[in-house]
C-alpha positions in Angstrom: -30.3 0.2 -54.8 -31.5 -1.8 -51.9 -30.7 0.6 -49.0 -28.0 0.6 -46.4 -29.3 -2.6 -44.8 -30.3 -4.9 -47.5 -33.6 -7.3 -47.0 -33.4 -10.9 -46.1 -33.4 -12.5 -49.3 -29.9 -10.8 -50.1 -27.9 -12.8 -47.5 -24.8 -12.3 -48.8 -24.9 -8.9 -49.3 -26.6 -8.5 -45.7 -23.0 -10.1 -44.2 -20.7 -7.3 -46.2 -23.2 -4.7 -44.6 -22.7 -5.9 -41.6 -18.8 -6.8 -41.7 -18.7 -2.9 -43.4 -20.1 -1.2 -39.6 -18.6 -3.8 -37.4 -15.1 -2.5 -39.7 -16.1 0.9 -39.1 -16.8 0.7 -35.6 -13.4 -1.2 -34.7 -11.6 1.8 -36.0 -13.8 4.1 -34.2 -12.9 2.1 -30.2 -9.7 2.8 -30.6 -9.3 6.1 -30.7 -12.1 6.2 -28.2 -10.2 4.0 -25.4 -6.9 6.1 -26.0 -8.0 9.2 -26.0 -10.5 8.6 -23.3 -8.2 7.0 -21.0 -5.1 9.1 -22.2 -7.0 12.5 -21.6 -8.5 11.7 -18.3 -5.1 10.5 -17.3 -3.6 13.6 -18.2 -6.2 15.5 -17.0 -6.0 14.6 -13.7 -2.3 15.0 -13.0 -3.3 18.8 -14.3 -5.8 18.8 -11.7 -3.4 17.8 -9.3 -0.1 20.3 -10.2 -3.4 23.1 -10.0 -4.2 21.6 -6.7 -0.8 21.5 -5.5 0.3 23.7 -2.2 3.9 24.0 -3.7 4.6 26.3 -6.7 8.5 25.6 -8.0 10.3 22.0 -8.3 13.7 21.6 -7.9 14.5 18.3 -9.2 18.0 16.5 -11.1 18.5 13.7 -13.6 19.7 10.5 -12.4 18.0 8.2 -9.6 17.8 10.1 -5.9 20.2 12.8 -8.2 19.8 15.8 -5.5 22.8 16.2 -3.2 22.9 18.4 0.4 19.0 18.6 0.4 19.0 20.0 3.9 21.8 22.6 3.0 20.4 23.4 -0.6 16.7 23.5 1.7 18.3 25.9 3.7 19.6 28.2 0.7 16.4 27.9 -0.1 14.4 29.4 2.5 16.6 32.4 2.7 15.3 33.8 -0.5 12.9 36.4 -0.3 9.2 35.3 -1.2 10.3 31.4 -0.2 7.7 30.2 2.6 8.6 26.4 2.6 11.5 24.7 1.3 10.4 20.7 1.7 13.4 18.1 0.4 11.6 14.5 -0.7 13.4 11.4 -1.0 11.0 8.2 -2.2 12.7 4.9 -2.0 10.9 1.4 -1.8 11.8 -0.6 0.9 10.7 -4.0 2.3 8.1 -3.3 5.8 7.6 -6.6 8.4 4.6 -6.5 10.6 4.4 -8.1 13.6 3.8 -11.3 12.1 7.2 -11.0 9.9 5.5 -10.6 7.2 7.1 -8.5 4.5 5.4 -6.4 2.0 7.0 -3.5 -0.6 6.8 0.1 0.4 7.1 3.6 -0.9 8.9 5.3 1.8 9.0 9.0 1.5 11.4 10.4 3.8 10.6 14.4 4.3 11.1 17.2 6.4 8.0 17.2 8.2 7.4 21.1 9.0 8.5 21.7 5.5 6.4 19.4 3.7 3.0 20.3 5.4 2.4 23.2 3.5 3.2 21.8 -0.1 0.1 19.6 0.8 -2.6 21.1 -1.2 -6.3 21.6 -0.5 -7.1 17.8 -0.8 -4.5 16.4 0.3 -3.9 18.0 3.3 -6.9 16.6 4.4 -5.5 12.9 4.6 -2.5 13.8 6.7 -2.4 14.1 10.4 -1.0 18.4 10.5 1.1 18.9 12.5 3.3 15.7 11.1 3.7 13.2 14.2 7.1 12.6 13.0 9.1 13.9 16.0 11.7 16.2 15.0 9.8 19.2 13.0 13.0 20.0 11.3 15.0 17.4 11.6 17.9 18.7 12.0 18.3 16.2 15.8 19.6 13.5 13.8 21.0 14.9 10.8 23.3 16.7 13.0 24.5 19.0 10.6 25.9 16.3 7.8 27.2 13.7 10.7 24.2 12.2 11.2 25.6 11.2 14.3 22.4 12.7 16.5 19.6 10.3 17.7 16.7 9.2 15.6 13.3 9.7 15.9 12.4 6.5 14.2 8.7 7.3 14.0 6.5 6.8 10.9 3.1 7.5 9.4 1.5 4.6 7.4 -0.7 4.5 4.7 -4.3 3.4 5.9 -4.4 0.8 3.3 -1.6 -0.9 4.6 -2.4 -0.8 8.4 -6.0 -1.7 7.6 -5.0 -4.9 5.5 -2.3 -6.3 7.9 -4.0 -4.8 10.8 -1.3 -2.4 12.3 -2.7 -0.3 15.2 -1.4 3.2 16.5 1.4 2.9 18.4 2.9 -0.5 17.8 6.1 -1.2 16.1 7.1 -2.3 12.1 10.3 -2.9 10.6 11.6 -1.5 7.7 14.2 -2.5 5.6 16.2 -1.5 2.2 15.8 -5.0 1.0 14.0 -8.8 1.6 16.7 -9.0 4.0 14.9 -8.9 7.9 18.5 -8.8 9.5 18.8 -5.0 7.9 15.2 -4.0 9.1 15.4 -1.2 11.5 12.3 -1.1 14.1 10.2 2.6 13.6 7.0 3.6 15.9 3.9 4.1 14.7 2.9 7.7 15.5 0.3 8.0 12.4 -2.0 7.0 9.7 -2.6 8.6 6.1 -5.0 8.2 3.3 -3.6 8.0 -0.5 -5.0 10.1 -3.7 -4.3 8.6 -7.0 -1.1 9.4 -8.8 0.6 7.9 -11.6 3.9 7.3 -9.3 1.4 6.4 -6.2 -2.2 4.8 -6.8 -4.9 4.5 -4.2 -4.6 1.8 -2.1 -0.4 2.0 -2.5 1.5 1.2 0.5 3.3 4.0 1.4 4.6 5.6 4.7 6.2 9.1 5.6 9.3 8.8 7.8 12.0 11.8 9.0 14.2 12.4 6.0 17.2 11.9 8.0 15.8 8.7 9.5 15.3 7.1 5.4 18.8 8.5 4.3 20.4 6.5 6.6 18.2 3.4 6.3 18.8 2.8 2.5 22.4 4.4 2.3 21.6 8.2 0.8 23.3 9.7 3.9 26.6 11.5 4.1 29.6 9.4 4.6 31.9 6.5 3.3 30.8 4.8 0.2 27.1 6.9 0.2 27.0 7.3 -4.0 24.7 10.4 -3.6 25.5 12.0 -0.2 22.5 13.8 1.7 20.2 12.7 -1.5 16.8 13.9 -2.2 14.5 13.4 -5.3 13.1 16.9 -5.4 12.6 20.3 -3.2 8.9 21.6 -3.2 9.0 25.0 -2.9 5.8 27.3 -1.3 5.7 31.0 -2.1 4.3 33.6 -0.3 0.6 34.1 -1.2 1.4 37.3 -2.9 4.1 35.6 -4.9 2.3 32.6 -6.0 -0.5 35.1 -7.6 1.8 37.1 -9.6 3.4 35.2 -12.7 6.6 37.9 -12.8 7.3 37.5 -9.1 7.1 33.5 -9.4 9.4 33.4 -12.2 11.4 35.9 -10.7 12.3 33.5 -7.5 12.2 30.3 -9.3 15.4 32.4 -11.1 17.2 33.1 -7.9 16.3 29.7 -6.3 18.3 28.4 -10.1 21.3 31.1 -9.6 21.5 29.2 -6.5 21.6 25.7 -7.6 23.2 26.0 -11.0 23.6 22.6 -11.6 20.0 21.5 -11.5 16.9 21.9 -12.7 13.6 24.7 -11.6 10.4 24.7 -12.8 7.1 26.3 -11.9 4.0 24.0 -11.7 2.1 26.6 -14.3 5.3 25.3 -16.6 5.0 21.8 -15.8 1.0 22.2 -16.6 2.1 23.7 -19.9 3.9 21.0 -20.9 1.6 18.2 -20.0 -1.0 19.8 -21.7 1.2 20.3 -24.8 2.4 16.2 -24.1 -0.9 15.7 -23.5 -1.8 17.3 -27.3 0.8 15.2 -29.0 -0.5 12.1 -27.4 -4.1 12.9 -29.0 -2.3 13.2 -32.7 -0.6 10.2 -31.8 -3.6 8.3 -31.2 -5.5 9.4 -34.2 -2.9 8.5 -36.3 -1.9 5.3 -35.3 -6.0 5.0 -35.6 -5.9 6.3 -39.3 -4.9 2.7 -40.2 -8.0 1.1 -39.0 -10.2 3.8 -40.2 -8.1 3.8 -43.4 -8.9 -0.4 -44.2 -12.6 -0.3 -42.5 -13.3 3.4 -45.1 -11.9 1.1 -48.2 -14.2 -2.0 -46.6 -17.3 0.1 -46.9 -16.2 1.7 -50.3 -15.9 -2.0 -52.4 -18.8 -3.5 -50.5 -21.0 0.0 -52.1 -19.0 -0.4 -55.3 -20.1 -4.7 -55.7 -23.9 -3.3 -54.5 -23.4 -0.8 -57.9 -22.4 -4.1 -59.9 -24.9 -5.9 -58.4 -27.7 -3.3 -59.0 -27.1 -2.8 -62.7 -30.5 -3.6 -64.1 -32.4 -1.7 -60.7 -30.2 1.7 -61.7 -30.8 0.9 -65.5 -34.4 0.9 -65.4 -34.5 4.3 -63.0 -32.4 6.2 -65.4 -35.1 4.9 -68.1 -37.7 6.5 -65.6 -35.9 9.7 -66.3 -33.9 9.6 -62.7 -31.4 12.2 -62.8 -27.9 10.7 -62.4 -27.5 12.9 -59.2 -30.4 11.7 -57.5 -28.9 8.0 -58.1 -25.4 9.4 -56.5 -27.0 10.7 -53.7 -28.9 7.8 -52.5 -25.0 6.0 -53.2 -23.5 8.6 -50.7 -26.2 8.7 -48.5 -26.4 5.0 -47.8 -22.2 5.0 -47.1 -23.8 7.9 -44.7 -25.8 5.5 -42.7 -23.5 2.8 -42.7 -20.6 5.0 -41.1 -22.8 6.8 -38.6 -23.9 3.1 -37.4 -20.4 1.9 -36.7 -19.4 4.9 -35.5 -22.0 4.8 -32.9 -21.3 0.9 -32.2 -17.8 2.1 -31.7 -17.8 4.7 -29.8 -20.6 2.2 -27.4 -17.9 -0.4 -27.6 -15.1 1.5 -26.8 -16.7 3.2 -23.8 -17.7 -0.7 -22.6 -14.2 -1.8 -22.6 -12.8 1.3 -20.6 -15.5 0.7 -17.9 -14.6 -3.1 -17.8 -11.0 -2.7 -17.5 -12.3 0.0 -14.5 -13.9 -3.1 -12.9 -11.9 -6.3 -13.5 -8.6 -5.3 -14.7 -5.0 -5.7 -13.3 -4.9 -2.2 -10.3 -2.5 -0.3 -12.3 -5.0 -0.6 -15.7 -8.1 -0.6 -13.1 -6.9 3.0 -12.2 -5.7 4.6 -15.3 -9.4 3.5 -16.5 -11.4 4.4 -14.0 -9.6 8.0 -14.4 -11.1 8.2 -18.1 -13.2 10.8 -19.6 -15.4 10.9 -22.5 -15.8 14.0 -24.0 -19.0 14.4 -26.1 -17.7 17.4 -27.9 -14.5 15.1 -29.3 -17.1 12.1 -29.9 -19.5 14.0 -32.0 -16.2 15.2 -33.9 -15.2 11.8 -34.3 -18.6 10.7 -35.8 -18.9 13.2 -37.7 -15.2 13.1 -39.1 -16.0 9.3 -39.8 -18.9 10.0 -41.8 -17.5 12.9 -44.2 -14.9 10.3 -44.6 -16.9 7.7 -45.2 -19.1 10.1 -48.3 -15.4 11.1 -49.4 -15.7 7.4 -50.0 -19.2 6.3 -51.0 -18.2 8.8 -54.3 -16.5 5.3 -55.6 -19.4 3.8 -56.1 -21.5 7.2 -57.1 -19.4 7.3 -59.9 -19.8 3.4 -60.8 -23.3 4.2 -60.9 -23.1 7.2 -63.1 -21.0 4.7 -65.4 -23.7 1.9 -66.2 -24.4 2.0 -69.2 -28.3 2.0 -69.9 -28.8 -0.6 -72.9 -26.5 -3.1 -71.4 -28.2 -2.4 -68.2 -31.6 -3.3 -69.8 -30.8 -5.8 -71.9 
């Protein structure tokens, strides 16, 4: 045999060496980019349910599908172990500065004393606390369903936004539920916050926090004549006591009164929700392996003919060693060892390659891509498992040719 990496004379057989790793190390990028980017993905939104200042979700299907958050808030807070009770309704609206000009928003429209203490840790660092949203509880302007009381009309922008279309404290943007500026309704602003990344919210997003009241009746989710989800909210973030939010039996224990409550929709725990992203996230991994299997599949097959036509090739070389009195083993093992070197080459070059492309589209993709990327993590313990299952595969494979070898027979060979 010639080796893994044939000399220079043997051109043609140099190219199917080298089109054998390059096939090999396309199946191994794959797998690398998806689970990389998939898992670090995932592995932030866990970071971010653990970091969370709220415990229990009350959330329905449907768009805005929550009806009578400020009563249902209110039930709420009268169950034993219940701190905070903090109803969220995100819309996107149109925003005009100044200058008129109009830019998309996510408008979250909350309860401000409620919502401070579902901030957790991190976040609560990029909030003004107390929220400078007027009304604490606003209950002024929701007026207990009429809506009829006066709004505060006060609003915290993202920093992003006021720093790009240069907004200052205290001066005045519109906001309205669409492109039409006839609809915009002029809010104060009393506040600036900074973003973390989320999958619904990225860095950099524009985003603003308004009374919940004050958004209801701005895009049409307040009680009344033709409102399609009256008093609507998205979800309720619920804080437990400290004591409660320790003890997994007491948790579970008020996230089941807080349901007995609101039969109709749905109450989860954040340790549930991190049980099933992790198990998601699981399923995703299989996923991606499989749907990788093809590549690795047609790049193992690649590198088993192009050992098989070096056998063929080689006749008269393995003829005159088994005249020397080489064992047939030895002769197989040289086979599978070269298939050995082959595989652990492309899987290096693709585990390189894969971890190039993830780090370019961190740098020059589209912001949505840019961020998912630029989230990703490489774990060595899963890359040194993925080498390593590539190259057993890839001996599982080299036994082709071993056995082509073991095959040639020794007077034709010499003839």
């Amino acid at each position: 045999m010639t080796g893994p990496f044939p000399g220079r004379r043997l051109r043609h057989a140099r190219w199917q060496t080298v089109l054998a790793v390059a096939a090999i190390a396309a199946a191994v990028t794959l797998p690398v980019i998806l689970v990389g980017v998939g898992g670090g993905v995932a592995a932030h939104e866990l970071h971010d349910l653990e970091d969370s200042g709220y415990q229990i979700v009350v959330s329905a299907a449907g768009l805005h599908g929550l009806e009578d958050a400020h009563a249902d808030a209110a039930k709420i807070l009268g169950v034993p172990g219940v701190a905070a009770a903090a109803p969220i309704l995100g819309v996107s609206v149109d925003i005009f500065n100044a200058s008129g000009n109009a830019s998309a928003l996510l408008a979250e429209g909350v309860v401000p004393y409620q919502f401070a203490p579902t901030l957790g840790p991190t976040e609560s660092g990029l909030f003004p606390i107390p929220l400078p949203l007027g009304d604490p509880n606003d209950t002024v302007h929701y007026a207990n369903g009429t809506y009829a009381g006066p709004a505060t009309n006060d609003i915290l922008l993202s920093s992003t936004y006021a720093s790009r279309h240069d907004v200052p404290l205290g001066s005045t943007v519109r906001l309205s539920p669409s492109s039409n500026a006839s609809l915009a309704v002029a809010f104060n602003v009393t506040g600036f916050f900074g973003t973390p990344f989320s999958l619904v919210q990225p860095a950099g997003a524009y985003a603003a926090l308004l009374p919940l009241s004050d958004l209801q009746v701005l895009t049409g989710y307040a009680s009344g004549p033709g409102t399609v989800v009256p008093d609507a909210a998205d979800t309720i973030e619920i804080v437990v006591t400290p004591s409660a939010s320790t003890d997994p039996s007491t948790l579970a224990a008020i996230a089941g009164e807080v349901h007995a409550l609101l039969p109709s929709y749905t109450v989860t725990t954040l340790q549930q929700e991190a049980q099933q992203l992790a198990a998601a996230d699981g399923v995703l991994t299989g996923f991606y392996l499989a749907l990788s299997s093809v590549g690795l599949g047609v790049g193992l097959l690649f590198l088993a003919l192009v050992l098989v036509r070096r056998v063929e090739r080689d006749r008269r070389s393995i003829g005159i060693r088994r005249a020397l009195g080489l064992p047939r083993r030895t002769i197989a093992l040289g086979i599978v060892a070269d298939g050995v070197v082959l595989a652990a080459a492309g899987g290096a070059a693709g585990v390189a390659s894969g971890i190039v492309v993830v780090r370019a589209l961190g740098a020059w993709a589209s912001p949505t891509v840019r961020e998912a990327a630029q989230l990703a993590v490489f774990s060595p313990g899963f890359l040194i498992e993925l080498v390593a299952g590539v190259v057993a595969l890839a001996a599982a494979a080299s036994l082709a040719a071993a056995r082509a070898a073991g095959r040639v027979d020794l007077l034709e060979a010499l003839r």
